[in-house]
DODOVEX-756617 format. One line per 5 residues: number of its first residue (from 1); for each residue x, y, z of N, C-alpha, C. Coordinates in Angstrom, 1 decimal. Example, Ala and Ser with C-alpha at 12.3 -4.5 7.8 and 13.67 -1.06 7.14 Angstrom:
! residues 2
1	13.2,-5.7,7.8,12.3,-4.5,7.8,13.2,-3.3,7.8; 12.8,-2.2,7.1,13.7,-1.1,7.1,12.9,0.0,7.9
END
This chain:
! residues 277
1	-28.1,-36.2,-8.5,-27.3,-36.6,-7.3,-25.9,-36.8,-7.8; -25.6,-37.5,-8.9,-24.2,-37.6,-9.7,-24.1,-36.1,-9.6; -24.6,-35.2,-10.2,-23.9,-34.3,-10.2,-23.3,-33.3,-9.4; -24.0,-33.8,-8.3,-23.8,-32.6,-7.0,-22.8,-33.5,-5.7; -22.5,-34.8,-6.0,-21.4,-35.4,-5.6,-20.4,-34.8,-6.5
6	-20.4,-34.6,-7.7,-19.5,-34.8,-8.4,-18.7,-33.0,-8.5; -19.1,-32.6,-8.0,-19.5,-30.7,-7.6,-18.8,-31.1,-6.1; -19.3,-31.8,-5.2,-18.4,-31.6,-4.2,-17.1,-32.0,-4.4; -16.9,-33.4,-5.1,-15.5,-33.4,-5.1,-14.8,-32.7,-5.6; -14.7,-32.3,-6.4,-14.5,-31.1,-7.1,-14.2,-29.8,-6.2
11	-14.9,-29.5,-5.1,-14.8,-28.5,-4.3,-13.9,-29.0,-3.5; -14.0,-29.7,-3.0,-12.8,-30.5,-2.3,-11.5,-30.4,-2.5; -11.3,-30.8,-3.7,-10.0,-31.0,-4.1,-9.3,-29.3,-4.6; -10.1,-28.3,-4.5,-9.7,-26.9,-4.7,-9.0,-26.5,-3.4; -7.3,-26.4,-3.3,-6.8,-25.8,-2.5,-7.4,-24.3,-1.7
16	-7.9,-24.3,-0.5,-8.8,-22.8,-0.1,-7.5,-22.0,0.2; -8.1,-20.9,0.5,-7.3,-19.8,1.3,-8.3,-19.3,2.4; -7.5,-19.6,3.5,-8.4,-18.7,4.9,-8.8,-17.3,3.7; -9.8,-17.1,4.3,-10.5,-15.6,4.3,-10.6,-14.9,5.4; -10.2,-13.7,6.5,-10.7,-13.7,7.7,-11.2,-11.8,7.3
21	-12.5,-11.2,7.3,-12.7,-9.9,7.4,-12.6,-9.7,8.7; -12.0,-8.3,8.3,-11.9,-7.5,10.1,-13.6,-6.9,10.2; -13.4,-6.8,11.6,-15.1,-5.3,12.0,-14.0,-4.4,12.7; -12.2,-3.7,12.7,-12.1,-3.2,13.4,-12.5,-1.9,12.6; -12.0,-0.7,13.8,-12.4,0.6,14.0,-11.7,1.5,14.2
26	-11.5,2.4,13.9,-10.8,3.7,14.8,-11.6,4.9,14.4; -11.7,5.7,16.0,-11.8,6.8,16.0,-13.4,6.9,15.3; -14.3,5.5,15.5,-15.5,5.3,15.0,-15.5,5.5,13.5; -15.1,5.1,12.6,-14.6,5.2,11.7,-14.5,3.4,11.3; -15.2,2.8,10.5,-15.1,1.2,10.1,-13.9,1.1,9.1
31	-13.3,0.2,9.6,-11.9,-0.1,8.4,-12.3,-1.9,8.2; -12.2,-1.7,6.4,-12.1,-2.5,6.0,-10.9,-3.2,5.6; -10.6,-4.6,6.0,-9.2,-5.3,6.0,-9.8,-6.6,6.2; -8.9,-7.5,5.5,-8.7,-8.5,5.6,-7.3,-9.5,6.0; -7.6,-10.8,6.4,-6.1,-11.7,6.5,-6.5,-12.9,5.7
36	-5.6,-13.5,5.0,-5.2,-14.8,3.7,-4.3,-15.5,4.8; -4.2,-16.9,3.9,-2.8,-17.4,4.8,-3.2,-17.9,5.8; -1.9,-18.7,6.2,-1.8,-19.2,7.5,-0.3,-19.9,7.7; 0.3,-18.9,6.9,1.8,-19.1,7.5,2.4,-18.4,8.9; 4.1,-18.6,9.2,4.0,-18.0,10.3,4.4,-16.8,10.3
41	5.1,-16.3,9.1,5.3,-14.9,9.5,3.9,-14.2,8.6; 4.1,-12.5,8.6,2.7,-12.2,8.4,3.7,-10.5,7.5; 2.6,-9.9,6.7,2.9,-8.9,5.8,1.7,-8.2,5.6; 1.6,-7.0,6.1,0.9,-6.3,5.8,1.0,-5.0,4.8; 0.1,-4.7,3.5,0.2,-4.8,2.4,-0.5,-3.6,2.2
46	-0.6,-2.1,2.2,-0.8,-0.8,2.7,-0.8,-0.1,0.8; -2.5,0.1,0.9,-2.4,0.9,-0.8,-1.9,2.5,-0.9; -1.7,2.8,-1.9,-1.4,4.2,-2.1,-2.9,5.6,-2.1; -2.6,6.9,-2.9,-3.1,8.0,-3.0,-4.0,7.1,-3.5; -5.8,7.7,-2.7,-6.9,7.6,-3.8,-7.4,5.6,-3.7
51	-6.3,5.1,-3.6,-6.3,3.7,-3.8,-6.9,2.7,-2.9; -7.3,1.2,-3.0,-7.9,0.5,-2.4,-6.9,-1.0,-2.2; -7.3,-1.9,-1.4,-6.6,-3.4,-1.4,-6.7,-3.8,-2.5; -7.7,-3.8,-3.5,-7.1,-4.4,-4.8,-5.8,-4.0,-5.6; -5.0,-2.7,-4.8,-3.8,-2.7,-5.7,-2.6,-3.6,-5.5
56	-3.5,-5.1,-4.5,-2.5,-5.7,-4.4,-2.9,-7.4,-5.0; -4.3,-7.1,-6.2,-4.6,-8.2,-6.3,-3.8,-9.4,-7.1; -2.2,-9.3,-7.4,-1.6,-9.9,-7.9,-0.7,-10.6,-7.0; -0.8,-9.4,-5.6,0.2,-10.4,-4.8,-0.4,-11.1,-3.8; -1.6,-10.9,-3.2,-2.2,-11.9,-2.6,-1.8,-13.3,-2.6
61	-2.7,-14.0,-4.1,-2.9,-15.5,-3.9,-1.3,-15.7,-4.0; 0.0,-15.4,-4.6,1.1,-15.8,-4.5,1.6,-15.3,-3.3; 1.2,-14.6,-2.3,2.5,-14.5,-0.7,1.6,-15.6,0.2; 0.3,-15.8,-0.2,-0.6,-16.3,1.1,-0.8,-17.7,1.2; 0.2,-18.3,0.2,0.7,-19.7,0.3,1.8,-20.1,1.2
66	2.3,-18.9,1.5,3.4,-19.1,2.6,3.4,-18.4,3.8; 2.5,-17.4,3.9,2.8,-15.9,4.8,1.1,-15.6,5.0; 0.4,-15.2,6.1,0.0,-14.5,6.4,-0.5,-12.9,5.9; -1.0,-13.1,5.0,-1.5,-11.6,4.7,-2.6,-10.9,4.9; -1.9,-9.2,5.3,-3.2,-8.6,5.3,-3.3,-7.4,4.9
71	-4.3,-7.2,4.3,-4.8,-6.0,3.4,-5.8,-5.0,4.0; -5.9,-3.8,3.5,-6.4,-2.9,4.4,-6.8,-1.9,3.3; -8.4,-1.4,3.5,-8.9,-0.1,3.3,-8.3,1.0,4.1; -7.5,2.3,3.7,-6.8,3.3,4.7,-8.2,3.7,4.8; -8.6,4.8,6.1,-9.9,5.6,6.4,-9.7,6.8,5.3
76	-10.8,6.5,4.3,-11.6,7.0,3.6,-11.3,6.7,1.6; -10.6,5.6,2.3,-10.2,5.0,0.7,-11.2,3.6,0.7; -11.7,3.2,-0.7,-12.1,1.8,-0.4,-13.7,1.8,0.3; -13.7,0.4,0.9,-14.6,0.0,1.6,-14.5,0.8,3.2; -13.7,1.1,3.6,-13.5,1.9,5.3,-14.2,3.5,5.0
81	-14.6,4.0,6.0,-15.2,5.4,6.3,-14.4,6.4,6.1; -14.8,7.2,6.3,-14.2,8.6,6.6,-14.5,9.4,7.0; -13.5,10.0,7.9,-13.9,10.7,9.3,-15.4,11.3,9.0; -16.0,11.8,10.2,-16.9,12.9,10.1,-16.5,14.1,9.8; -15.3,14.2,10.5,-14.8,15.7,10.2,-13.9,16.0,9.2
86	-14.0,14.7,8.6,-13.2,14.7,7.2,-11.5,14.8,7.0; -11.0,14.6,8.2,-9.2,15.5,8.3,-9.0,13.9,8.1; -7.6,14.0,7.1,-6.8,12.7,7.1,-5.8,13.1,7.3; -5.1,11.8,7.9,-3.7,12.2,8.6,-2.8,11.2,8.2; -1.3,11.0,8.1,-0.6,9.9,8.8,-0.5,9.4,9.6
91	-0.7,10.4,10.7,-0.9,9.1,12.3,-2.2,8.9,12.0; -3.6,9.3,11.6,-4.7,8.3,11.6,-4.2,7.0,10.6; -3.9,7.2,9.2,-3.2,6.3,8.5,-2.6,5.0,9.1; -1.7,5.8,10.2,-0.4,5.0,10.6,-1.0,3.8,12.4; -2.5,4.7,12.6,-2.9,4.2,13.4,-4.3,2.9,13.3
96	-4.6,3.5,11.8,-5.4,2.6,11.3,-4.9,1.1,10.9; -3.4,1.2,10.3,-2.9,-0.1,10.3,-2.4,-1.1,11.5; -2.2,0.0,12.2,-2.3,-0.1,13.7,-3.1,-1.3,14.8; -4.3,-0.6,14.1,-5.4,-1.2,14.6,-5.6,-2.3,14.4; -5.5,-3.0,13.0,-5.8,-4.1,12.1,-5.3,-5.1,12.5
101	-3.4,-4.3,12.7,-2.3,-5.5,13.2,-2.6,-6.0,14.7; -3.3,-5.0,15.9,-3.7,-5.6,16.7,-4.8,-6.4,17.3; -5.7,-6.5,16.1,-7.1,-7.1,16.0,-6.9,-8.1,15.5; -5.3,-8.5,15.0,-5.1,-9.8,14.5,-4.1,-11.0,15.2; -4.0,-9.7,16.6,-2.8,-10.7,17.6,-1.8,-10.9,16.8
106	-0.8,-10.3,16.0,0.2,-10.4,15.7,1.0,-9.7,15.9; 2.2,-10.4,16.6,3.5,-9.0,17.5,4.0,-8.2,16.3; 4.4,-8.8,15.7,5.7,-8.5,14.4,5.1,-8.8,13.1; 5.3,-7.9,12.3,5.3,-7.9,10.9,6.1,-7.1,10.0; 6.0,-7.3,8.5,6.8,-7.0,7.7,5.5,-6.0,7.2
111	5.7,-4.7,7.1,5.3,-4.0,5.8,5.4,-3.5,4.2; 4.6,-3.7,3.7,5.1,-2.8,2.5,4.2,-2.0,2.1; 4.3,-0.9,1.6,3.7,0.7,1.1,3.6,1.4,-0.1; 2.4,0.5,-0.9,2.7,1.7,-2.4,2.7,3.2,-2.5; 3.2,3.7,-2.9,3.6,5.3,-3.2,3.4,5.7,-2.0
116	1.5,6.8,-1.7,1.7,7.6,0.0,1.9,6.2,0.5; 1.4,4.9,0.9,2.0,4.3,1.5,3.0,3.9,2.5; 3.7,4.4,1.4,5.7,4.1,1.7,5.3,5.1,2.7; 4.9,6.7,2.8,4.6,7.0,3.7,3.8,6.7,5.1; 3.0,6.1,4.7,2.4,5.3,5.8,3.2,4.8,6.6
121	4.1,3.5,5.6,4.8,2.8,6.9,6.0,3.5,7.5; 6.6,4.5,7.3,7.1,4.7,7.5,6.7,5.6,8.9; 5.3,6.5,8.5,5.2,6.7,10.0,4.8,5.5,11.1; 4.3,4.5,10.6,4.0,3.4,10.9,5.1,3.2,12.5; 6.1,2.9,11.4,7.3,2.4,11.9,7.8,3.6,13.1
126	7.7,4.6,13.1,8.3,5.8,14.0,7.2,5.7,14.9; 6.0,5.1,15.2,4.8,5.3,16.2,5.3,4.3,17.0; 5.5,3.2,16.2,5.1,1.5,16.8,6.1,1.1,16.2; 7.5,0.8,16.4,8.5,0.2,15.9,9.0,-0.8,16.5; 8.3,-1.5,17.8,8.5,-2.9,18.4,7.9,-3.7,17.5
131	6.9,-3.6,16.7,6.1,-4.4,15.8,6.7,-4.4,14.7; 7.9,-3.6,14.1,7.8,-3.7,12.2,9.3,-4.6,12.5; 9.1,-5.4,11.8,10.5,-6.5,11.4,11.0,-5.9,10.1; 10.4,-5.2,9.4,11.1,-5.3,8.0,9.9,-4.4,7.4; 10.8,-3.5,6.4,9.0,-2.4,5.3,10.1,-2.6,3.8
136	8.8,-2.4,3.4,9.3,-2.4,1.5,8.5,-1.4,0.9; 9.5,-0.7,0.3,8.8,0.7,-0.5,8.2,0.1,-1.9; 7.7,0.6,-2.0,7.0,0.6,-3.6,6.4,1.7,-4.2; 7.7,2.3,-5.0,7.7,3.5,-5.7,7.2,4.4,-4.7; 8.1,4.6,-3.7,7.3,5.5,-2.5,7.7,6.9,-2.6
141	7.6,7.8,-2.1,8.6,9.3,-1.5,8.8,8.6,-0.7; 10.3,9.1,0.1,11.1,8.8,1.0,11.1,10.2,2.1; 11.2,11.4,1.0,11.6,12.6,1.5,10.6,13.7,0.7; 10.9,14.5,1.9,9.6,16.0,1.7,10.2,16.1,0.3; 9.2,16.5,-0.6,9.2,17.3,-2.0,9.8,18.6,-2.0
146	10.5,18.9,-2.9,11.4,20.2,-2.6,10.4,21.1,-3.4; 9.1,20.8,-4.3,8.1,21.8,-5.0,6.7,21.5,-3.6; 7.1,21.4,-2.6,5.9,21.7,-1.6,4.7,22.6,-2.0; 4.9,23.9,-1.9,4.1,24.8,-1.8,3.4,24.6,-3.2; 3.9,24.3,-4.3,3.3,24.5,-5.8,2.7,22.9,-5.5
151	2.6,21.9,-5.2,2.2,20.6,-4.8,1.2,21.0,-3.9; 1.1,21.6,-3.3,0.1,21.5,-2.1,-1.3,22.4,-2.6; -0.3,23.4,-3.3,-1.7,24.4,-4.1,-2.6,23.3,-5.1; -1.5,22.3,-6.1,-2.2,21.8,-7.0,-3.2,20.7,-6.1; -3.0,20.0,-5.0,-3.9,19.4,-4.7,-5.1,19.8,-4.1
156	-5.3,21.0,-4.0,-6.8,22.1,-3.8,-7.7,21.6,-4.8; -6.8,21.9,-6.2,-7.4,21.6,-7.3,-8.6,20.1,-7.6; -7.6,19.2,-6.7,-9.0,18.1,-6.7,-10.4,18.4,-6.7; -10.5,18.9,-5.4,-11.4,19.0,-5.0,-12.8,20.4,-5.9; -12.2,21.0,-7.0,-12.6,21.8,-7.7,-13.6,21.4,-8.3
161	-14.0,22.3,-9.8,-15.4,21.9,-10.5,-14.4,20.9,-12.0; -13.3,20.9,-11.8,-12.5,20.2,-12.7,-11.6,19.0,-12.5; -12.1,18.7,-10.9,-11.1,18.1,-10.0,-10.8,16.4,-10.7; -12.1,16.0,-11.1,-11.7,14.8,-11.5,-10.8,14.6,-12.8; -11.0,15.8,-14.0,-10.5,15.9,-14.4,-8.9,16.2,-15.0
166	-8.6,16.5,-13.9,-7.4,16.7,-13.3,-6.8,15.5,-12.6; -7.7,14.8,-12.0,-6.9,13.5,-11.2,-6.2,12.6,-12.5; -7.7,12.3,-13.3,-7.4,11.8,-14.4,-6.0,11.7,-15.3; -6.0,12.9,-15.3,-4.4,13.3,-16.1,-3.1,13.0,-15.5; -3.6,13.2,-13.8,-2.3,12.6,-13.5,-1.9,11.4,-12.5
171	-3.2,10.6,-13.1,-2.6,9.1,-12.7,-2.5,8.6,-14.3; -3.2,9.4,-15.8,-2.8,8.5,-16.4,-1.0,8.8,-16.6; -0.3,9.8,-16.2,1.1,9.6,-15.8,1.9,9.1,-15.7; 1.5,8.5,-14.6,2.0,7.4,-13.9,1.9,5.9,-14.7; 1.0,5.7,-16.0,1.2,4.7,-16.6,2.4,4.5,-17.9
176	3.1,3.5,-18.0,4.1,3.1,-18.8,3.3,2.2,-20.1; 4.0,2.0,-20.9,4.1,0.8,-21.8,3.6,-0.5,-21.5; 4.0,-1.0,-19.7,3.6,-2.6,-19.6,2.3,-2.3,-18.6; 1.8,-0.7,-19.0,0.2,-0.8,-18.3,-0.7,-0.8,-18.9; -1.2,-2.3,-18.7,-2.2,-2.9,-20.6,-3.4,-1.9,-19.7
181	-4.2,-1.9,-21.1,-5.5,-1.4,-21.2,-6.7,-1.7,-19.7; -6.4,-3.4,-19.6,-7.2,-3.9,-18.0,-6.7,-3.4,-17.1; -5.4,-3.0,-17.1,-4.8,-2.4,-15.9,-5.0,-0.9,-15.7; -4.9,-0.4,-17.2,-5.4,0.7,-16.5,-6.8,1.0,-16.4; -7.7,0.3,-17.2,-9.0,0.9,-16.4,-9.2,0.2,-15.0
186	-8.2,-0.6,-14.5,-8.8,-1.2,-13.1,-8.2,0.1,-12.1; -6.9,0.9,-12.4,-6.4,1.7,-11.7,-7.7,2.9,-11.9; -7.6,3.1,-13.1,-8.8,4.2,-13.1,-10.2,4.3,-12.6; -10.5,3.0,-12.5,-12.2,3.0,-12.0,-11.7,2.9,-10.3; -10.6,2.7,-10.0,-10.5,2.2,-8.7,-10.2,4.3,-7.9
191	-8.9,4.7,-8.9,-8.4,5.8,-8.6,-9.6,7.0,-8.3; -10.7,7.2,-9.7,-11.4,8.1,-9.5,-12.8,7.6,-8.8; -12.9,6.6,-8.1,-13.9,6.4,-7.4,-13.8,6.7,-6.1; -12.6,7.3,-6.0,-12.3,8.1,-4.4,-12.9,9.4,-4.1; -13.7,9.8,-3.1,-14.2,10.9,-3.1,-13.7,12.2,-3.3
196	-13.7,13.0,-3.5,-13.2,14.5,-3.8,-12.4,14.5,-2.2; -13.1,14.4,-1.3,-12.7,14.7,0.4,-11.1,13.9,0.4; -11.4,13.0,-0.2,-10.0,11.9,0.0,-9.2,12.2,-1.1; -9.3,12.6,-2.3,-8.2,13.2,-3.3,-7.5,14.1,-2.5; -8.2,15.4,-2.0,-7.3,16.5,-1.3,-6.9,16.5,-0.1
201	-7.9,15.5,0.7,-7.3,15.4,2.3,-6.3,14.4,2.1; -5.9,13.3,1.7,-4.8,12.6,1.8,-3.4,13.2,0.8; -3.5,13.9,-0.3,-2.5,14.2,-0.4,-2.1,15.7,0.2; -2.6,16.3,0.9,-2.6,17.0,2.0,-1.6,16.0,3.4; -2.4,15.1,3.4,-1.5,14.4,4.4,-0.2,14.0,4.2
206	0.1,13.6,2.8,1.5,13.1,2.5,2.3,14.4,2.1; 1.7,15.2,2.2,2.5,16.8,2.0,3.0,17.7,3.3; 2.5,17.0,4.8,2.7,17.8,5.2,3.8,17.6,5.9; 4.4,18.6,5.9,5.7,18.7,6.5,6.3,18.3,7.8; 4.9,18.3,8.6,5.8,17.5,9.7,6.2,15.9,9.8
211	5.4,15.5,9.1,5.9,14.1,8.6,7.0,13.7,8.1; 8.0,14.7,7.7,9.3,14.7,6.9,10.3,14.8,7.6; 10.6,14.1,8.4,12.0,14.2,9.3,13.3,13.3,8.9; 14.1,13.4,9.9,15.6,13.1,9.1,16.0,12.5,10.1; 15.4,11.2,10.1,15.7,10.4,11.1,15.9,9.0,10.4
216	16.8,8.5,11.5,17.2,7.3,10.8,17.0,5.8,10.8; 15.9,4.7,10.0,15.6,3.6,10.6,16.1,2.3,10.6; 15.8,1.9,11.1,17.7,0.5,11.7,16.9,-0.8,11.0; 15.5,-0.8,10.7,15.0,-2.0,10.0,15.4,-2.3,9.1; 15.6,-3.5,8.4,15.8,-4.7,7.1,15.0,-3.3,6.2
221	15.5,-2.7,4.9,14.1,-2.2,3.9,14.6,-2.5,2.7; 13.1,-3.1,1.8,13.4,-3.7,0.4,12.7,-2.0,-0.1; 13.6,-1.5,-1.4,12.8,-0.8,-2.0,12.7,-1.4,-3.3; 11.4,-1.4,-3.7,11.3,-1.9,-5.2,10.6,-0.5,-6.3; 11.4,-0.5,-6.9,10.8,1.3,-7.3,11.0,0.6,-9.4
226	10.1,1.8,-9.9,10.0,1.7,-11.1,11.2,2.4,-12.2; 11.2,1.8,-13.0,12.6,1.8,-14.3,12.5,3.9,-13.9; 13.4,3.5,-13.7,14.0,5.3,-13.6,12.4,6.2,-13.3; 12.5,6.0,-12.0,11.4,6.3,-11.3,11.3,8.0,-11.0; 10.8,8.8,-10.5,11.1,10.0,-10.3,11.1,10.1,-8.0
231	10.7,9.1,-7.8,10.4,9.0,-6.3,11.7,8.1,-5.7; 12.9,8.3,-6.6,14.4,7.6,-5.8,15.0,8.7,-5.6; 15.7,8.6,-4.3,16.6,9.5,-3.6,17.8,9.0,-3.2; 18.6,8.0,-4.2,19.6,7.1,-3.4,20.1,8.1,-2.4; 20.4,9.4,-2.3,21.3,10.0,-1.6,20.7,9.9,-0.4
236	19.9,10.2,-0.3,18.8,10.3,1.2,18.5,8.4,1.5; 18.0,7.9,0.8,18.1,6.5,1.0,19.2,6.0,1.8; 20.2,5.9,0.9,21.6,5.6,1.6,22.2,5.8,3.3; 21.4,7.3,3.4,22.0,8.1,4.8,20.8,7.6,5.6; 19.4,7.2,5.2,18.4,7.1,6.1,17.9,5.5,6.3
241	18.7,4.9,5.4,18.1,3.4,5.8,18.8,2.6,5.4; 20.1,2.4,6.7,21.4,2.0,6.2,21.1,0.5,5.8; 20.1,-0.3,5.5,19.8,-1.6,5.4,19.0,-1.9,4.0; 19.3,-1.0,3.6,18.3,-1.0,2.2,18.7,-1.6,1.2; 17.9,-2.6,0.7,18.5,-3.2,-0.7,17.7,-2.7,-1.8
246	17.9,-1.7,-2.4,16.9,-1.0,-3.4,17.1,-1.7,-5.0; 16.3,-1.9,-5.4,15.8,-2.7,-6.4,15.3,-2.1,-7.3; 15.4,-2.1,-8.9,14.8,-1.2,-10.0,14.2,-2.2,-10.5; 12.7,-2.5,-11.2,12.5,-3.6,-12.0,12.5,-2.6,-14.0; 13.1,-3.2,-14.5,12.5,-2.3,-16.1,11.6,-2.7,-16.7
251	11.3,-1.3,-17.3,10.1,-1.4,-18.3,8.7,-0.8,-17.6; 9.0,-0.8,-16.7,7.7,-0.2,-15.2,7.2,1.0,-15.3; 5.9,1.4,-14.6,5.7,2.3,-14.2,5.4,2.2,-13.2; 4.3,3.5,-12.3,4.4,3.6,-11.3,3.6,2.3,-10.4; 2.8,1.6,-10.9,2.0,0.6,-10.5,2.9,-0.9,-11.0
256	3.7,-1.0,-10.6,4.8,-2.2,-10.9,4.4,-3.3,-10.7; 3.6,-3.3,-9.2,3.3,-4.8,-8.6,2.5,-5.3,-9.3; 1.4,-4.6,-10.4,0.4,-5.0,-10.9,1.1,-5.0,-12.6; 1.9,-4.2,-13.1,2.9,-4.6,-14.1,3.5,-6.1,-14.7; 4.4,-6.0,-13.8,5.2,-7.2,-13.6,5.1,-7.5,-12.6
261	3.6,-8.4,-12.5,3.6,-9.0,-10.9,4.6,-10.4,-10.7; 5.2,-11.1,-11.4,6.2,-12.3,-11.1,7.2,-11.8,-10.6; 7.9,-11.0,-11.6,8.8,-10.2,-10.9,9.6,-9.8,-9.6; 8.3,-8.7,-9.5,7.7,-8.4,-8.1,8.1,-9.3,-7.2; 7.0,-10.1,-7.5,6.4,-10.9,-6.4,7.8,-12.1,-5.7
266	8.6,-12.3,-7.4,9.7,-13.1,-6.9,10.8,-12.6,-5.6; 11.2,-10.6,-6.2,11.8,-10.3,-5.1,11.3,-10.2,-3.9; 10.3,-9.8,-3.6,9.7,-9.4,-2.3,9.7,-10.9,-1.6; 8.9,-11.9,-2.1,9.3,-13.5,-1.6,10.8,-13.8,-0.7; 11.9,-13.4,-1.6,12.8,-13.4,-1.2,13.5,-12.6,-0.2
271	12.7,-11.4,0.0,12.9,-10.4,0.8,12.5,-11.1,2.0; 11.4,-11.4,2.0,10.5,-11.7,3.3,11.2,-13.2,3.7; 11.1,-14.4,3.0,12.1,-15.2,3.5,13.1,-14.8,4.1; 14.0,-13.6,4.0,15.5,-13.6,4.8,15.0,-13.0,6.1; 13.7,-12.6,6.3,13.4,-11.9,7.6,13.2,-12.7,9.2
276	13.7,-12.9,9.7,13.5,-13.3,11.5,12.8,-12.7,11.6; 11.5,-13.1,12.2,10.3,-12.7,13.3,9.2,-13.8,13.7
END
C-alpha cells in the first residue's frame, strides 16, 4: 500500500502534457496527427521527404509549455494511409494539414516545414491563407530546381531494384559532423521505412512544376536553414517574402532541429512570441 501511494504521488507531482490523437481523414485516407499544449496560440509542425512527426521530437516537449502543438503524419508517410490510387500531391499535402487544423477548431496558426515541407506550407498558405499567421522554413526549397528534368529522372530510381539503396546515399548527405550516430540511425530507420510508392510519389510532388510560382507572400516568415545550406535563395527570398528574417545556425546539416535542438528551438520561440493571432 506504501508503495502504490507512494507511486501516486509521484505521479502527481509530474507536470503532464495534453495528449489529443486525431481520427481525421481525407479523401478516405486516415491521417495520423496529434495536439500537445494548451496555450493560446497554436503551431503546426509539417515533416519533410520520406519523413514522420518524430522529426520533431526535440521540439515538442519545449514549444508545448507555451503553445499548442500539432504534429502530423503527411498521407502516406508515418502512421496515415496512402491513397489507393497511390498519387501524392501538394494540394493533398496542403489539404491534409488542412484538415487537421480544422478538426482542431483553430482559426489561425503559425506553420513550420522541414525541407518538402517548406513546400507544403507554402502551398498551404496559397489554398487557405485566412488561417496562416506566420510559416518557418526549415532547410526548405523556396524555388523550382533549375536541374528538374535530371531530378525528376533520379527520383524514378527509388522506386527501382536498387531504390533503397540509393535513398540511403542520399539522405546519408544530408548528414554533417553534429549528426551523432542516434541521430542518424533515428533519421535512417525513420527515412527508409517509407514505402517505395512514397519515395517517388512525393518527390514527384515537390518537383512538380506547377507548384513553383512567383508569387508573393505578405506573412511574418522565419527561415531557419543549415551552415551554408544548398536550399537558400536569398535572391528569390528577398523578392518573395518581403518579411523574412532568415537565420543560419553553424555547424548544421540538413536535419538542424534535431542537431542543435536549443538553438533551434530558442529562435523559433522567439519567432512565435512576436506573432499576433
Amino acid at each position: 500500500m506504501k508503495i502504490q501511494i507512494c507511486f501516486l504521488m509521484l505521479f502527481l507531482t509530474i507536470p503532464m502534457t495534453v495528449i489529443s490523437l486525431s481520427a481525421a481523414t481525407i479523401d478516405g485516407v486516415p491521417l495520423h496527427s496529434s495536439i500537445r499544449g494548451k496555450g493560446p496560440k497554436t503551431v503546426i509542425l509539417v515533416h519533410g521527404w520520406t519523413c514522420d512527426d518524430t522529426s520533431w521530437k526535440s521540439q515538442v516537449p519545449a514549444l508545448s509549455g507555451n503553445y499548442r502543438v500539432i504534429t502530423l503524419d503527411l498521407p502516406g508517410h508515418g502512421q496515415s494511409g496512402l491513397p489507393k490510387d497511390g498519387k501524392l500531391s501538394m494540394d493533398l499535402f496542403a489539404r491534409a494539414v488542412e484538415t487537421v487544423r480544422s478538426e482542431a477548431k483553430i482559426e489561425r496558426v503559425v506553420l513550420a516545414g522541414h525541407s518538402m515541407g517548406t513546400a507544403v506550407i507554402l502551398q498551404y498558405a496559397r489554398l487557405f491563407p485566412e488561417h496562416v499567421a506566420g510559416l518557418v522554413f526549415v532547410d526548405g526549397m523556396v524555388s523550382m530546381p533549375t536541374n528538374l528534368r535530371e531530378t525528376m529522372s533520379f527520383a524514378e530510381q527509388f522506386g527501382g531494384p536498387n531504390g533503397l539503396k540509393i535513398r540511403e546515399a542520399m539522405i546519408r548527405r544530408m548528414f554533417s559532423p553534429a549528426t551523432t550516430q542516434d541521430i542518424q540511425k533515428h533519421i535512417l530507420s525513420m527515412m527508409l521505412g517509407a514505402p517505395a510508392e512514397t519515395a517517388v510519389g512525393a518527390m514527384k510532388a515537390v518537383l512538380d512544376p506547377a507548384i513553383w510560382k512567383e508569387d508573393v507572400f505578405a506573412q511574418p516568415v522565419l527561415g531557419l536553414y543549415a551552415d551554408g545550406s544548398g536550399n537558400r535563395n536569398r535572391e528569390y527570398m528577398t523578392a518573395h517574402f518581403p518579411k523574412m528574417d532568415y537565420r543560419e545556425i553553424p555547424g548544421t546539416g540538413h536535419f538542424l532541429m534535431l542537431e542543435k535542438p536549443a538553438e533551434f528551438n530558442r529562435i523559433l520561440m522567439d519567432f512565435l512570441g512576436k506573432q499576433k493571432y
